[in-house]
C-alpha positions in Angstrom: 56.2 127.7 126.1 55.8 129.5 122.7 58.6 128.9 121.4 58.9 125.3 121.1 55.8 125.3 119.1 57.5 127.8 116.6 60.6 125.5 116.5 59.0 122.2 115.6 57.0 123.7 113.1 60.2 125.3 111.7 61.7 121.8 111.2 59.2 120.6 108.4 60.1 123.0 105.8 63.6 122.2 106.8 63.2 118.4 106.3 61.1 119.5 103.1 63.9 121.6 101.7 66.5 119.1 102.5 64.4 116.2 100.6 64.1 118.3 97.8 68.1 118.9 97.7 68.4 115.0 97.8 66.4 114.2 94.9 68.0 116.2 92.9 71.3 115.3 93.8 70.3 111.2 93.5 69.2 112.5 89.6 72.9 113.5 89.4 73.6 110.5 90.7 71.4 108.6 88.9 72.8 110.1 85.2 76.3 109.3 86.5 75.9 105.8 86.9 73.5 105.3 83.7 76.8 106.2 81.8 79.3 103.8 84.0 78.6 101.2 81.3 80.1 103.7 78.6 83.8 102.9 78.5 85.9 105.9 79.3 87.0 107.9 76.0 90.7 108.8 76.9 92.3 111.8 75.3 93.9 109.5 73.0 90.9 108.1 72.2 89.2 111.3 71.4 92.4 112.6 69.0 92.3 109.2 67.3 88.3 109.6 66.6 88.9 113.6 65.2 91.6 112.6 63.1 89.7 110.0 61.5 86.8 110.6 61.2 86.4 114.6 61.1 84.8 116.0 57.8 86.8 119.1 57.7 89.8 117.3 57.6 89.3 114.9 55.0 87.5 117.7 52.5 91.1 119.5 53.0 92.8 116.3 52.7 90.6 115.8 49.2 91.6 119.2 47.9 95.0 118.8 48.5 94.9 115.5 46.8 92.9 116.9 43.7 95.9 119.9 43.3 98.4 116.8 43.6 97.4 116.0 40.3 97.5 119.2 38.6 101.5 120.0 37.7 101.7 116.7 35.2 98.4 118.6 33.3 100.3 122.1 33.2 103.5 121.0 32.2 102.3 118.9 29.5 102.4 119.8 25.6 99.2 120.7 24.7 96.6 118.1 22.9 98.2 118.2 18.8 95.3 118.5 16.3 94.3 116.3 13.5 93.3 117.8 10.4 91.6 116.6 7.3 91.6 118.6 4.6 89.4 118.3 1.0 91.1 120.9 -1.1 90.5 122.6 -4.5 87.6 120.1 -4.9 85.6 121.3 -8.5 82.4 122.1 -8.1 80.8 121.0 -11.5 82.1 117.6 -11.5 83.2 117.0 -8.1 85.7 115.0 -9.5 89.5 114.1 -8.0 90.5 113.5 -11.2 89.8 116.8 -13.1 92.1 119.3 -11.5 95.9 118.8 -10.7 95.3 120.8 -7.1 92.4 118.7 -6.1 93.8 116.7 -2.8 93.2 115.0 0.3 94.9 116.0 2.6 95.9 114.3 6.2 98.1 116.8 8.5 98.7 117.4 12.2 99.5 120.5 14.1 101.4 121.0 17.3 101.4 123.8 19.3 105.0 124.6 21.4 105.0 127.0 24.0 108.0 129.1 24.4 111.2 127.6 26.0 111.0 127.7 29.7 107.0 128.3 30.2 105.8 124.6 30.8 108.6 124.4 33.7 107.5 127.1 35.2 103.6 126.0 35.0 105.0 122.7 36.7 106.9 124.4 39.6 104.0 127.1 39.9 101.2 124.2 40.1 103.5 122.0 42.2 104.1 124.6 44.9 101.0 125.1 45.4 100.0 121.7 45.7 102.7 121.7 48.6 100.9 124.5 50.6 97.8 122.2 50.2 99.2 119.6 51.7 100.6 121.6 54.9 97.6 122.9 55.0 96.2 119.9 55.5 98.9 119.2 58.8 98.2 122.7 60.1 94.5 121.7 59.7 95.5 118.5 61.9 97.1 120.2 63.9 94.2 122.8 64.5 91.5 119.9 65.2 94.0 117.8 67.6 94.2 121.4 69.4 90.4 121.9 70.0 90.0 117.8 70.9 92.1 118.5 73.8 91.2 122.0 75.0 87.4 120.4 75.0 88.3 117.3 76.5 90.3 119.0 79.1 87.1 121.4 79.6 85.2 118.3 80.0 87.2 116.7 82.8 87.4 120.0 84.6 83.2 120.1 84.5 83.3 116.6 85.4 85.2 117.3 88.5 83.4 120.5 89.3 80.1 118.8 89.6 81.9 116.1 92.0 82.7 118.7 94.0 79.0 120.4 94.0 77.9 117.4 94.6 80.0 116.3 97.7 79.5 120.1 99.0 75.8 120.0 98.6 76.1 116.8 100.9 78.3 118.6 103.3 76.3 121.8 103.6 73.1 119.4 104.2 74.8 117.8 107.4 75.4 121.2 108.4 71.2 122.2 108.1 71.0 119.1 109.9 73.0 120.2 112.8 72.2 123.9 112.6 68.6 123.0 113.0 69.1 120.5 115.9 70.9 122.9 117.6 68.4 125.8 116.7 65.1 123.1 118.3 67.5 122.7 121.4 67.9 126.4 122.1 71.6 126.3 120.9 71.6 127.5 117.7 69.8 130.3 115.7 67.3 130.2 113.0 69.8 132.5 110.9 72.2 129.7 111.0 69.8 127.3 109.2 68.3 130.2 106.8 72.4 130.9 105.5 73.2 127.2 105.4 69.9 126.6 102.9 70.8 129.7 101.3 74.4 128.9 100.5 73.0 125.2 99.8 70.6 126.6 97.2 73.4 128.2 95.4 75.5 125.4 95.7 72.3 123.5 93.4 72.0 126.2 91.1 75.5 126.4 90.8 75.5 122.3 89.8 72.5 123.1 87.2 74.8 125.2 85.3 77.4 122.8 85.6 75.8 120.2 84.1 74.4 122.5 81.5 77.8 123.8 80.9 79.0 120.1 80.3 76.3 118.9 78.2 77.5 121.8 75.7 81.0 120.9 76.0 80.2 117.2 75.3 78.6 118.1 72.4 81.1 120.0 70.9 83.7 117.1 71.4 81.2 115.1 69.8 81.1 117.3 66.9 84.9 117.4 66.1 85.1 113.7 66.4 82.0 113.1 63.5 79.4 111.9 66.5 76.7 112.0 67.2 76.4 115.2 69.2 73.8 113.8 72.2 76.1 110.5 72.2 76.7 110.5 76.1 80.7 110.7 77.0 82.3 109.5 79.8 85.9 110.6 80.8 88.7 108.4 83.2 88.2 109.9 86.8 91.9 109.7 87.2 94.6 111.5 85.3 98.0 112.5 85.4 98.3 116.0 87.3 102.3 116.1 86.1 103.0 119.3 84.6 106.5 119.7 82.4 108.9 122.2 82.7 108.9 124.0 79.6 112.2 125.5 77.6 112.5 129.6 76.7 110.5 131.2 74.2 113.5 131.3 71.3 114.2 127.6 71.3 110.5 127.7 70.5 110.7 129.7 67.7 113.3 128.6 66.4 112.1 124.8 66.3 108.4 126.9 64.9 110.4 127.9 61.5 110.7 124.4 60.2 108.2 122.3 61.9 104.8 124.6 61.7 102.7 123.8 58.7 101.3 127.2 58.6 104.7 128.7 58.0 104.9 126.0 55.4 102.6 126.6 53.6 103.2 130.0 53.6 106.7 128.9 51.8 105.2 127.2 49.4 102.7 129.8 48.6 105.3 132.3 48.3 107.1 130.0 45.9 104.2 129.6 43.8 103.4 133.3 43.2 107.6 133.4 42.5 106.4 131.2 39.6 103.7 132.7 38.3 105.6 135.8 38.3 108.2 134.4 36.2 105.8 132.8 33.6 103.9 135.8 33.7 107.3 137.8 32.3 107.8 134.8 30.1 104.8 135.2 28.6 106.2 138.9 26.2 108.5 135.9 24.1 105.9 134.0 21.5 105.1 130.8 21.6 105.1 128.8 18.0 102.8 126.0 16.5 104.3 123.3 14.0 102.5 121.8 11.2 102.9 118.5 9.0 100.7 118.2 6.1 100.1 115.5 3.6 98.3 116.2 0.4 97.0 113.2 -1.7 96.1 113.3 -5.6 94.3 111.5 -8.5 94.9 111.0 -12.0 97.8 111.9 -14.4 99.9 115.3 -15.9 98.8 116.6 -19.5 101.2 116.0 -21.7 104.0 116.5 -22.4 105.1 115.7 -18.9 102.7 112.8 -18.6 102.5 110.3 -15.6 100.7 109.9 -12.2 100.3 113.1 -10.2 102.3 113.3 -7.4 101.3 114.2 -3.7 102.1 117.0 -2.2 104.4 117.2 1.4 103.9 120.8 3.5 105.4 121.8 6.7 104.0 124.9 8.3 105.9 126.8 11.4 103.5 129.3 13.0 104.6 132.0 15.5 102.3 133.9 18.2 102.7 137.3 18.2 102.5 139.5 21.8 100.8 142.6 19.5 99.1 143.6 22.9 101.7 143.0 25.3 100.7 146.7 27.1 97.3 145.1 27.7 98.0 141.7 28.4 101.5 140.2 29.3 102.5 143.6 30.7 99.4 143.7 33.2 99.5 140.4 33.9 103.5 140.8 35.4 102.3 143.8 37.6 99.1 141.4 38.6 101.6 138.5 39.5 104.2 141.2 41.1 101.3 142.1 43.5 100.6 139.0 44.5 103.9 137.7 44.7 104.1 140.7 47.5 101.1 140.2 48.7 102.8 136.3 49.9 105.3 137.7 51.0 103.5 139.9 54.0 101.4 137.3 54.4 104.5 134.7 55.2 105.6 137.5 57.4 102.5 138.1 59.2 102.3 134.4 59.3 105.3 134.5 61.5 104.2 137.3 64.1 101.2 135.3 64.4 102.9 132.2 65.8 105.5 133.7 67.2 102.8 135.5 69.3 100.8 132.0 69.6 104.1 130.7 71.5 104.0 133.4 73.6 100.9 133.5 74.7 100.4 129.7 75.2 104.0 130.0 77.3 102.5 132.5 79.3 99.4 131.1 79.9 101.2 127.4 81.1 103.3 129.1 83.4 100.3 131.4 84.8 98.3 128.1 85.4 101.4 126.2 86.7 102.1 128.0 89.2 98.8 128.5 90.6 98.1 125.0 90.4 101.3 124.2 92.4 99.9 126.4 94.6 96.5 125.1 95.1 97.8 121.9 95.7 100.6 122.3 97.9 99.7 125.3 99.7 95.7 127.0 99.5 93.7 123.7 99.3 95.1 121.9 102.0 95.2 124.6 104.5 91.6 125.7 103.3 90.9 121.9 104.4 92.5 122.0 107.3 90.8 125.4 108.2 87.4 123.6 107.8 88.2 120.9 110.0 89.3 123.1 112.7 86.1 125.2 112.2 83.8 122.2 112.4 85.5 121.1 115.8 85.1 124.3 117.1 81.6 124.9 115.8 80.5 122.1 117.7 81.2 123.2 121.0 80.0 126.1 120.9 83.8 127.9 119.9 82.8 129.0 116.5 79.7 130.8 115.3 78.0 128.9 112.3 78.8 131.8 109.4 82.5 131.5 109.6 82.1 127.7 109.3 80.0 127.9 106.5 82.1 130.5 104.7 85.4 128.7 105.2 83.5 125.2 103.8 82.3 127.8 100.7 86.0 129.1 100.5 87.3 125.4 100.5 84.7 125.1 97.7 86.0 127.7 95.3 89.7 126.7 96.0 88.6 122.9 94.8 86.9 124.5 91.5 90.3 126.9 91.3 92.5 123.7 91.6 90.7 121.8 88.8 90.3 124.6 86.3 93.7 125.6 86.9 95.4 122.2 86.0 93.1 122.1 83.1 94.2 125.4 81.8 97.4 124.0 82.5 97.0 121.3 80.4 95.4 123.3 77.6 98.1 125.9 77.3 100.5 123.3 77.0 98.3 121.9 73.8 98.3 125.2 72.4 102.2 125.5 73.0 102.3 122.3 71.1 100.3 123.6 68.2 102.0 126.7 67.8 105.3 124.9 67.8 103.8 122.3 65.3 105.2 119.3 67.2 104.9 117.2 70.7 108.4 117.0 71.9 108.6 120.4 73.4 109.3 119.7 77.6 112.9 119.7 78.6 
């Protein structure tokens, strides 16, 4: 007789609890479908939006074209000089007339750098404005990479809350029957306390999810210049195909002339080769030409009589390297260094993707297989294993802790299947980055 009491009075912090779990998963709800009118922002979508509208890459993209325009300056003579001269003027008369030297004189000087050295400012400035540009495609390259490792994160969150969400409503069908059974002398209060337990995880669980998602929808907001609380909603359905992939050496192979980095390295390397070889060039002189014409007044003494004649001068100048142990000579070790310093760099250039190919190959087929696996092997019989447990829990065949941890184990596969294809997918982005082109599958 005391008991029943106890049991009814049980049932209102159950009915209390379960309310409480339903509100908050209706304000899941509720967020979900305020965003239904957004149209879905495919992966395409999202690539397309970075490329074009992303800050970083068009400051890159403005750099590169400002070094575009630099070899034409370098290789160019430089600006000739007008001169206007007032020569041997007297100064008690100021007068043209008075002295034979007296002259205006109208000139202009050139100055020629030595044979060789305005070629070699051309290919220096021009190879470098090459490296700018691939580092522009590697910077592409870069950005396309992050769009789709966060939207792939994205869709991954988006299908982990689903499945919080349809657990949470599972595991409250189970309080419900756990507590019918317990007010009927069936079941046990534990039964009910482990089923709210595991549900209450299950919500905190979905809090973090969401959190989790509204960071990563940010940061894909970010790379595609918008605003970063603009809500996002992904297609619910996607392809789950996952390529076969070729070996590692066909990728590094194809890596050597299709990576920008590499590129750019190349070009870099080619630049310091020029700078090097001005820099040696740079012991011969370089010379400055001169024409001068020298205008007079008035007339010769006698005997010789008649108008003054003007006067015609050409000057030839030549720079001397008097410090060349200071200057030229320091500069060549300077240039040497860095030409050097290029060439590591283009070798370390090449560990580093070679490694990136590596690592992104072994990451796909990590997350290939276990997604293969999920889906053709864990998840289903996990299912399955529920199903049978459910039967059996309700006559009495199966005590309520083993059904509740296989639904919780069926929970974790479902997360493991999701994250695992988008892993997947994200490897195979990287691959494609560290390759430096799309058509890598077989």
């Amino acid at each position: 007789m005391n008991t029943k009491p106890i049991r009814m009075k049980w049932r209102q912090p159950v009915s209390i609890f379960l309310r409480t779990a339903g509100c908050l998963l209706m304000l899941y709800i509720t967020q979900a479908q305020s965003s239904i009118n957004i149209p879905p922002l495919t992966l395409t979508s999202a690539v397309e939006l970075a490329v074009g509208n992303n800050p970083s890459l068009a400051e890159v993209q403005a750099r590169y074209e400002a070094m575009a325009e630099i070899p034409s300056q370098v290789s160019a003579l430089p600006d000739p000089m007008l001169q206007l001269n007032l020569m041997n003027m007297p100064t008690d008369s100021f007068d043209f007339d008075q002295e034979p030297m007296t002259q205006i004189q109208f000139g202009v000087t050139q100055a020629i750098p030595f044979p060789g050295k305005l070629s070699l400012r051309h290919d220096a400035a021009q190879a470098a404005a090459m490296a700018a540009a691939y580092s522009v495609d590697e910077l592409r390259l870069d950005l396309i990479n992050r769009v789709r490792e966060s939207w792939w994160r994205l869709y991954y969150l988006d299908r982990a809350l689903e499945t919080t969400a349809s657990n949470q409503a599972l595991l409250r069908q189970f309080i419900e029957v756990a507590t019918t059974k317990y007010e009927t002398g069936q079941g046990l209060q534990q039964d009910v306390l482990l089923a709210q337990l595991e549900l209450s995880k299950l919500m905190d669980q979905h809090i973090q999810l969401r959190s989790l998602r509204l960071r990563q929808s940010i940061k894909l907001n970010i790379l595609m210049n918008t605003q970063p609380n603009q809500p996002i909603r992904l297609p619910s359905q996607v392809s789950t195909q996952l390529p076969d992939i070729k070996e590692e050496a066909f990728y590094y192979e194809h890596a050597e002339s299709s990576r920008p980095l590499l590129k750019q390295a190349e070009h870099q390397l080619a630049s310091a080769q020029s700078q090097l070889d001005l820099a040696k060039r740079d012991h011969y002189p370089d010379f400055s030409l001169g024409l001068t014409y020298g205008d007079r007044q008035g007339s010769n003494a006698l005997p010789m009589g008649g108008s003054r004649s003007d006067f015609l001068s050409l000057m030839i100048g030549v720079k001397i390297p008097l410090y060349a142990g200071a200057k030229q000579s320091k500069a060549v070790k300077q240039r040497s260094s860095e030409f050097h310093q290029n060439r590591y760099a283009l070798l370390d250039d090449r560990l580093k993707v070679m490694a990136e190919i590596s690592n992104a190959i072994t990451d796909y087929q990590r997350s290939r297989e276990q997604f293969n696996l999920f889906e053709k092997g864990i998840v289903p019989q996990a299912q399955q294993t529920v199903e049978s447990m459910l039967a059996g829990y309700q006559v009495n065949q199966v005590d309520f802790l083993n059904l509740v941890r296989s639904q919780i184990t069926l929970f974790n596969y479902e997360l493991q299947y999701w994250k695992t294809l988008s892993e997947a997918k994200q490897a195979l982005s990287s691959l494609e980055a560290a390759v430096g082109e799309d058509t890598i599958y077989e």
